[in-house]
C-alpha positions in Angstrom: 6.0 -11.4 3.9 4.6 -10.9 7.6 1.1 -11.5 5.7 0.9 -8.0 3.9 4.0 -7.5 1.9 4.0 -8.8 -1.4 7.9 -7.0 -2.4 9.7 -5.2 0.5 12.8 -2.8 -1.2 15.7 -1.4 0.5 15.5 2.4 0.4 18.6 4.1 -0.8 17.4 8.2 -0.8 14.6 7.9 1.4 13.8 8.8 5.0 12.9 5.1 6.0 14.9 2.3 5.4 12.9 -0.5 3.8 9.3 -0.1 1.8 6.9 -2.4 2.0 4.7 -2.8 -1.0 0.9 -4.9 -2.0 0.0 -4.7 -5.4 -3.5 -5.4 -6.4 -5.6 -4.3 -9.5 -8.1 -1.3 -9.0 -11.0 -3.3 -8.8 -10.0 -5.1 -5.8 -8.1 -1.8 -3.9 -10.8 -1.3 -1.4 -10.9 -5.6 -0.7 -7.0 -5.3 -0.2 -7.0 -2.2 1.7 -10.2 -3.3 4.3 -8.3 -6.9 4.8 -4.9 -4.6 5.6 -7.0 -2.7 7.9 -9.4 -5.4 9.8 -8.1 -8.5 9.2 -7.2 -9.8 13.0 -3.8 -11.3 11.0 -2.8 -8.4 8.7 -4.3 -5.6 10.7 -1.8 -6.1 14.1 1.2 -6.8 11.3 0.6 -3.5 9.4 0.5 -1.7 12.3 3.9 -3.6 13.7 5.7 -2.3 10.4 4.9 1.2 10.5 5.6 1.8 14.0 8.7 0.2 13.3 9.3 3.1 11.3 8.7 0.8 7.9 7.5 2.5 4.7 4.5 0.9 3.5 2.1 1.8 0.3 -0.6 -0.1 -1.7 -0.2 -0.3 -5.7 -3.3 -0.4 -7.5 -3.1 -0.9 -11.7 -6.1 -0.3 -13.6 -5.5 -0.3 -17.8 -7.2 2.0 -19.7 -7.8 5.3 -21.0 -10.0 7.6 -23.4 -12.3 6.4 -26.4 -10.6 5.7 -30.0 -7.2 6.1 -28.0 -4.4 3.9 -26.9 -4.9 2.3 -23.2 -2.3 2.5 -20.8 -1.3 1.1 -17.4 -2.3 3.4 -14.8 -0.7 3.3 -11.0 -2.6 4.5 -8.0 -0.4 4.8 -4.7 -1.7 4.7 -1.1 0.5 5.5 1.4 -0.2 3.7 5.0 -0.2 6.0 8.2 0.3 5.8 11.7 -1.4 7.8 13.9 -0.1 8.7 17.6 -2.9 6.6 18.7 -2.0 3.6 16.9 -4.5 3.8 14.3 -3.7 3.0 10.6 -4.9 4.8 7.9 -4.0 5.3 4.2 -3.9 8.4 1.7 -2.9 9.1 -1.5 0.5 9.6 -3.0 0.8 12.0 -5.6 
């Protein structure tokens, strides 16, 4: 959707009304997060949503976990952020 969102949810508890989701695997995060950033298509949209007051975070999976022990599917969140200047950036969710 709008060339970044692979889901959008409705927000029932939260302080925004619709989230905005692109799920990649951990080996192409920083691919999927540069393209959001730069891209002359997906950069401009990005930055439409949040100033629209849109939630929007990247999902990363990665499986995997200690030696001789089971492997799991592990989710790292990134939250996108506008600044009062108008420039996006993202962080961590913990």
């Amino acid at each position: 959707m709008f060339y970044i969102c692979d889901y959008v949810g409705l927000c029932k508890n939260h302080e925004r009304p619709l989230l905005g989701l692109q799920i990649t695997d951990a080996e192409h995060l920083a691919n999927h997060r540069n393209d959001l950033l730069h891209d002359e298509y997906k950069g401009p949209m990005l930055r439409l949503w949040l100033s629209n007051r849109l939630a929007f975070e990247l999902h990363s999976w990665r499986f995997g976990g200690p030696y001789g022990q089971r492997k799991v599917w592990r989710l790292h969140r990134e939250q996108g952020i506008l600044s009062p200047t108008g420039v996006v950036s993202f962080e961590e969710v913990k």
